[in-house]
Structures are given as structure tokens and as C-alpha cells.
C-alpha positions in Angstrom: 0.0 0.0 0.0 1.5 3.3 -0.7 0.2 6.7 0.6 -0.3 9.9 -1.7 2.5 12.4 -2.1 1.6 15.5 -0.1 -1.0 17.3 -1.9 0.9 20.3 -3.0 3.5 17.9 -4.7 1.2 15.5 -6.5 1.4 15.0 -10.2 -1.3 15.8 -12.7 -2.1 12.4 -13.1 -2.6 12.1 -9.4 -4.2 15.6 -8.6 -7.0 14.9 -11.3 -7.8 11.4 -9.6 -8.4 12.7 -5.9 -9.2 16.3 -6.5 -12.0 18.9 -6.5 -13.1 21.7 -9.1 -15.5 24.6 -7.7 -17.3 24.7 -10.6 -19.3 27.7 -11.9 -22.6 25.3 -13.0 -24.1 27.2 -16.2 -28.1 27.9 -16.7 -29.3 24.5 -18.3 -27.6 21.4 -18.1 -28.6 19.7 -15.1 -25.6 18.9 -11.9 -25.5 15.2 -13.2 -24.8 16.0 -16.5 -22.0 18.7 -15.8 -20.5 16.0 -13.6 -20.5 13.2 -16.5 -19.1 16.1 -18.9 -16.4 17.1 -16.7 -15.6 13.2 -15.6 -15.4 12.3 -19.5 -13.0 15.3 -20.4 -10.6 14.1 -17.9 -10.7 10.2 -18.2 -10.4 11.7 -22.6 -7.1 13.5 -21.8 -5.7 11.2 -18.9 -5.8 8.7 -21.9 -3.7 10.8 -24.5 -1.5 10.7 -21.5 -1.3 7.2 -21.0 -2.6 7.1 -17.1 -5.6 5.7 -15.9 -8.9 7.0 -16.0 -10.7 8.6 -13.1 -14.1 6.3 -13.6 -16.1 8.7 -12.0 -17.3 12.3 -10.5 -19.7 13.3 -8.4 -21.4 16.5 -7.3 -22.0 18.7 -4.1 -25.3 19.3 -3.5 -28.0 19.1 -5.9 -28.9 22.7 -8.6 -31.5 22.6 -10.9 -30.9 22.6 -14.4 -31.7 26.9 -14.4 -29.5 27.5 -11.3 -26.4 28.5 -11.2 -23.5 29.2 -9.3 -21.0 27.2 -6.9 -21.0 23.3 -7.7 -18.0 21.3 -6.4 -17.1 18.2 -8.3 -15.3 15.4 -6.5 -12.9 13.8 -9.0 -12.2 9.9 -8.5 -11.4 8.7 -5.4 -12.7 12.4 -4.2 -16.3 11.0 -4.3 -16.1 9.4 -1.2 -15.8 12.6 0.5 -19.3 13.8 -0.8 -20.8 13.0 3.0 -18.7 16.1 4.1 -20.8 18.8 2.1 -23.7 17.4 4.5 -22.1 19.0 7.0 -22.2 22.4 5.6 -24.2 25.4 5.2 -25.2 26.6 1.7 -25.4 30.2 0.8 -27.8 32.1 -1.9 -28.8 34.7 -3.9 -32.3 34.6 -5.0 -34.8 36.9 -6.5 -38.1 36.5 -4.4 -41.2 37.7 -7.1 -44.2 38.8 -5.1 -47.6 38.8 -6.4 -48.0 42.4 -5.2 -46.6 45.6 -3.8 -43.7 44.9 -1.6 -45.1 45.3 2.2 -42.7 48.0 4.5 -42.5 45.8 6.7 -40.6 42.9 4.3 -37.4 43.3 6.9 -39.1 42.3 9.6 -41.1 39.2 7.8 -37.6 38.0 7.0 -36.6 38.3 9.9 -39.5 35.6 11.4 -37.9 32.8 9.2 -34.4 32.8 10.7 -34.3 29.3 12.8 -35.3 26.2 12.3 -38.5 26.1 10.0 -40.7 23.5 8.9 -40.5 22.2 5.2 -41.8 19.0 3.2 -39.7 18.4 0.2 -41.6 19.6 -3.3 -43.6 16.9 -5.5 -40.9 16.5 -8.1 -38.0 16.3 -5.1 -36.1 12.9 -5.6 -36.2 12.3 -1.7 -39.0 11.0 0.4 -41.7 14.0 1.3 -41.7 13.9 4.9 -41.8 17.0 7.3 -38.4 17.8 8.4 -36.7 20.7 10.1 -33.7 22.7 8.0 -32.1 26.0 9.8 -32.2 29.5 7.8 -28.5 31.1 9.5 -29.5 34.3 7.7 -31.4 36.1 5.4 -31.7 39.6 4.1 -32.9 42.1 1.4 -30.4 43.6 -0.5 -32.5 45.2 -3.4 -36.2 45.8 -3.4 -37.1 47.6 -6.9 -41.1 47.0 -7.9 -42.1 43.4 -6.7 -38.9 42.4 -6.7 -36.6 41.5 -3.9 -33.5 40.1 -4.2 -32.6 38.2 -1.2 -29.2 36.7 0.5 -30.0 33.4 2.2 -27.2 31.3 4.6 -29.4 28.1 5.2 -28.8 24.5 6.2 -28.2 21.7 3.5 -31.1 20.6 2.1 -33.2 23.5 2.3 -35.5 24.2 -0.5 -35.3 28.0 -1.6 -38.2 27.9 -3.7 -40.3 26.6 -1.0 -39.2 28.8 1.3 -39.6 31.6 -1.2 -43.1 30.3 -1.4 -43.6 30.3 2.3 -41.9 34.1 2.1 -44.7 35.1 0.1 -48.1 33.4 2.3 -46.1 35.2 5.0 -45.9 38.9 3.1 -49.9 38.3 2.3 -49.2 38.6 -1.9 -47.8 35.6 -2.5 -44.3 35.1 -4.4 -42.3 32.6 -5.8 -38.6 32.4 -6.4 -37.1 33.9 -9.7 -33.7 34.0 -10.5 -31.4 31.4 -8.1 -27.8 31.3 -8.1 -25.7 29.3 -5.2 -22.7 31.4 -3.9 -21.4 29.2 -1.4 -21.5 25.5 -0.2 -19.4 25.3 2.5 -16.2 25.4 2.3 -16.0 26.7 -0.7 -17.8 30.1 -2.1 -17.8 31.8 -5.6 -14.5 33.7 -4.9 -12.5 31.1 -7.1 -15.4 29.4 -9.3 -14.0 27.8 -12.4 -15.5 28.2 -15.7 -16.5 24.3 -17.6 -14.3 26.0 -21.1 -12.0 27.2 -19.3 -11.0 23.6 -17.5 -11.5 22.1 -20.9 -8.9 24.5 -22.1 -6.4 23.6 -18.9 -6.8 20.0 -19.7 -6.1 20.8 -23.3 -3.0 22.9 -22.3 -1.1 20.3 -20.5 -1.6 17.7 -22.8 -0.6 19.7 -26.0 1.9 22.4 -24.3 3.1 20.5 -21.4 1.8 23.4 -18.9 0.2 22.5 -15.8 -0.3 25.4 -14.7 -3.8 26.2 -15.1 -5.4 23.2 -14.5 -3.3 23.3 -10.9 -5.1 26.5 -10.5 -8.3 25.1 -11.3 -8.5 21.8 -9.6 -7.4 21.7 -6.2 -6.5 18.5 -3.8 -9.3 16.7 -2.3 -8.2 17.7 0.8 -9.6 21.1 0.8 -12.9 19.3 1.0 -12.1 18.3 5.0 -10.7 22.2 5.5 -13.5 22.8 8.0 -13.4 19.3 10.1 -11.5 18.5 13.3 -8.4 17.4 12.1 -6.3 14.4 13.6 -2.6 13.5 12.1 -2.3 9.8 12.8 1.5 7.6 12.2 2.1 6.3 8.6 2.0 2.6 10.2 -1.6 3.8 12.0 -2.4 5.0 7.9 -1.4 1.2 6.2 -3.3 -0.4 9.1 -6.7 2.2 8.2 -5.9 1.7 4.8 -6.8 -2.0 5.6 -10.1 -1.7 7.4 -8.6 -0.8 10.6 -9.9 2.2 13.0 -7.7 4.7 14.5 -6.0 3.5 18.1 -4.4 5.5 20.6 -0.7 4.9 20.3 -1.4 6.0 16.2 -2.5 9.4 17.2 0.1 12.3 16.6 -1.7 15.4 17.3 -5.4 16.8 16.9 -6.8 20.1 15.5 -10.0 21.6 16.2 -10.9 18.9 18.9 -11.3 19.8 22.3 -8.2 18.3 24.4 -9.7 15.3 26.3 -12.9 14.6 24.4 -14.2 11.7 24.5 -16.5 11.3 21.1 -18.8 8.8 23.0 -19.7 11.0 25.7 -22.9 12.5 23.6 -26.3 11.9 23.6 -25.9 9.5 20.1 -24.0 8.6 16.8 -25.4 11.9 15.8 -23.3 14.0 18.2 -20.3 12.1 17.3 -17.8 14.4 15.7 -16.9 13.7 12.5 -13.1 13.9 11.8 -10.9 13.8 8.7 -7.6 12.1 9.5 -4.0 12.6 7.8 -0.7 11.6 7.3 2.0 14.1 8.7 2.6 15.0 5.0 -1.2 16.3 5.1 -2.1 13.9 3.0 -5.9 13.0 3.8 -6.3 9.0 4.8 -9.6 8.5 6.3 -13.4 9.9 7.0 -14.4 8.8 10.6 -16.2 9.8 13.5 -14.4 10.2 17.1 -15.3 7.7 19.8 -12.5 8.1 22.2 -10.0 10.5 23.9 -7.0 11.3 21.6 -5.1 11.8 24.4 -5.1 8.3 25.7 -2.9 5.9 26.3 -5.0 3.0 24.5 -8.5 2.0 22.8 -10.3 3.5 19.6 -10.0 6.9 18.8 -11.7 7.6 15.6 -14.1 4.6 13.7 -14.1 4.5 9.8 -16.5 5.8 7.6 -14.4 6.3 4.5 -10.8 5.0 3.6 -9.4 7.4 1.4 -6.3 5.6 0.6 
């Protein structure tokens, strides 16, 4: 078994099969389909090169077809991280159309829907529709021109914008529905660095017909910038070969911990849902597993962190 490089000195070849691309997702094709065309361009050019193909790509969070905006694509072995973006809040810009006049007191009515609010998935959602609970972090008017608003919304993942747009609306007394939607942010990443779908077409094409790696470096980043926002724990490169083969993460394998409160015991909460979960690495940085922290890294013995992805 042999560990990955640290991930600022991988080669293309390596990069491309456990990296990510913050994609800039383009009015009309749906996420699937920009996943497949971006998954094809890459296995197309690893080819020419001689390497082996990626297989597969996957994508962060669900935008319809018309929405646009930030959409991270997990290259190869990078799909197994897609758990993490669970984790994360999503942020948007949407343009909320009201049926009528625009009350005075719109700030306010926002206001109400910060918190946890009710919401059962729309007929044509993929996933069962069953009441659930998503948290709005945020949300504000920046424009207000005719019956127009144009809002900013920080919200949990999973929340459905044009149902709480319609909800917006029976709350204002005109009724609305959302407009325009474009994503801005899906934790960690945001549209300060969004990659264009040409313009990574035109990277790949660069290295393999000018030899410069350049821009595709500066497009796709290293997987690891998926786990930027987890509790971090550096674990011994024997501790790494024995998680690479099923093991979990013992005591006298821990190195040091980031982000995790010194003598936390994972266990101690009320359920497998308040058990942090944890990216683990090599001392290189070099991401090895997903897992969720059971026991004390400070001990002298026992299970510290329990699989949930090998990423070796």
C-alpha cells in the first residue's frame, strides 16, 4: 500500500484522480450531466496521456438545471468525501417575485424565518416528502425595486429555496415565488475562485498539448480542501497502512489533533449523531480516512476515531 504524495507535490495524473473543481454550474444542463461532462474530459485526456482514467465524479449538492453558481465536483477517489458537504451550510442569492406591492415591513417578515423552519420536500423532489426541520442562518434584502426582492440566504443543506420563497410570500400576504437562483457558497468553498466548464477544458487541453500544468493546478485543487473545516487528527504512517486496511484509528497512532477539544471523549454525547466527525491525515497532510471520534486522543489506549471512508 502506498500513501499519496503531499497534496501540493502530486502529479497531474494524481491531482485529477483525488481532487476537486469549484465549478461555476451554467443555466441548463442539469448537476448530473456537468458531472459526467467534466468526468469524460478528464478520463479523454488522462488517456492521450497514458494514465488511468478517473471512472467517475460526483457532485455537491444538488442545482436545478436553471441554477447556477457554486457546484464542487469530487474527481475519482474524491467521491467518497461527498458526505462532508452534508455538514455544511449553503449560501444564496435569489430573486423572491411577489404577487404584489412589496409590504414596509418585508425586513421584519424575513426576519421571522431565521431558525429552524418546517419544510416538506416539493412533488418533483427525488427524496421522500416527509416533514423535516432545515435552519435558515441568515437572510436579508439587499435590493427591493417594484415586486422584486433580491434576497441573501445562509441556510442549512437541504433546504428548499423555492419553497421557502413560497412560504416568504403566504407570510408577506401577496404571495411570491422564487425567480432567479444562483448558489454562492456551499461550505467550504464560495464563488471567490469558481471555475468556468471551457475554461477547465482549455487547462486539460494545455497540458496535454503544451506541457503546462499550470492552469489546471489553478483550477483543480487537492481533495483535501474538501475536509478544510473538520476537526483534524494526524495519525503515524503505520496507523495510515493499518486504516488503509479496514482498521480504525487506536491511541498509540495518534500524533496530534486540530479543532478537537483536548480530552474529548467522542462517545460522551447523547448519540451517533453527536459524534464528531473527523478527517484524518498523514504528517505530509495527505488525507487517509473519514471517521467519526469515539475516544480521547489523548489516551494511552483504545479506539479513537471509527471508519466511515478510507481514502487511501
Amino acid at each position: 500500500m502506498t500513501l499519496r504524495d503531499p497534496p501540493d507535490d502530486r502529479s497531474i495524473a494524481s491531482l485529477l484522480s483525488f481532487g476537486v473543481v469549484n465549478l461555476d454550474k451554467p443555466s441548463g444542463p442539469s448537476s448530473h450531466q456537468v458531472s459526467a461532462w467534466i468526468r469524460d474530459a478528464v478520463d479523454d485526456r488522462l488517456a492521450e496521456a497514458g494514465h488511468d482514467p478517473i471512472g467517475r465524479a460526483a457532485h455537491a449538492g444538488t442545482l436545478d438545471p436553471k441554477v447556477t453558481g457554486c457546484l464542487p465536483v469530487m474527481l475519482g477517489d474524491a467521491t467518497r468525501l461527498a458526505q462532508v458537504f452534508l455538514e455544511g451550510a449553503k449560501e444564496y442569492i435569489a430573486v423572491l417575485e411577489c404577487h404584489g406591492p412589496v409590504p414596509t415591513d418585508v425586513e421584519s417578515t424575513l426576519a421571522e424565518f431565521e431558525g429552524p423552519i418546517y419544510q416538506k420536500p416539493p412533488r418533483k423532489s427525488a427524496v421522500s416528502r416527509r416533514l423535516r426541520v432545515r435552519e435558515i442562518y441568515d437572510i436579508d434584502a439587499l435590493e427591493i425595486e417594484d415586486r422584486r426582492v433580491l434576497l441573501r440566504i445562509r441556510c442549512e443543506s437541504g433546504t428548499y429555496v423555492r419553497k421557502l420563497c413560497h412560504d416568504l410570500g403566504l407570510a408577506l400576504g401577496t404571495g411570491a415565488h422564487m425567480g432567479d437562483l444562483r448558489r454562492t457558497a456551499t461550505d467550504p468553498f464560495d464563488d471567490r475562485d469558481l471555475v468556468n466548464a471551457t475554461d477547465l477544458i482549455d487547462a486539460l487541453a494545455f497540458w496535454i498539448e503544451d506541457d503546462d500544468t499550470d492552469p489546471l493546478r489553478s483550477m483543480v485543487d487537492p481533495a483535501e480542501r474538501i475536509l478544510s473545516d473538520l476537526p483534524a487528527v494526524t495519525i503515524a504512517e503505520n496507523a495510515a497502512a493499518e486504516v488503509a486496511n479496514g482498521a480504525p484509528v487506536y491511541a498509540p497512532g495518534v500524533l496530534d489533533v486540530d479543532g478537537v477539544d483536548s480530552g474529548r471523549d467522542g462517545a460522551d454525547g447523547d448519540g451517533p449523531a453527536d459524534t464528531p466527525l473527523v478527517a484524518c491525515y498523514t504528517p505530509n497532510g495527505s488525507a487517509v480516512c473519514l471517521g467519526k471520534l469515539v475516544g480521547d486522543p489523548d489516551a494511552d489506549s483504545g479506539t479513537v476515531v471509527d471508519l466511515e471512508r478510507v481514502l487511501v
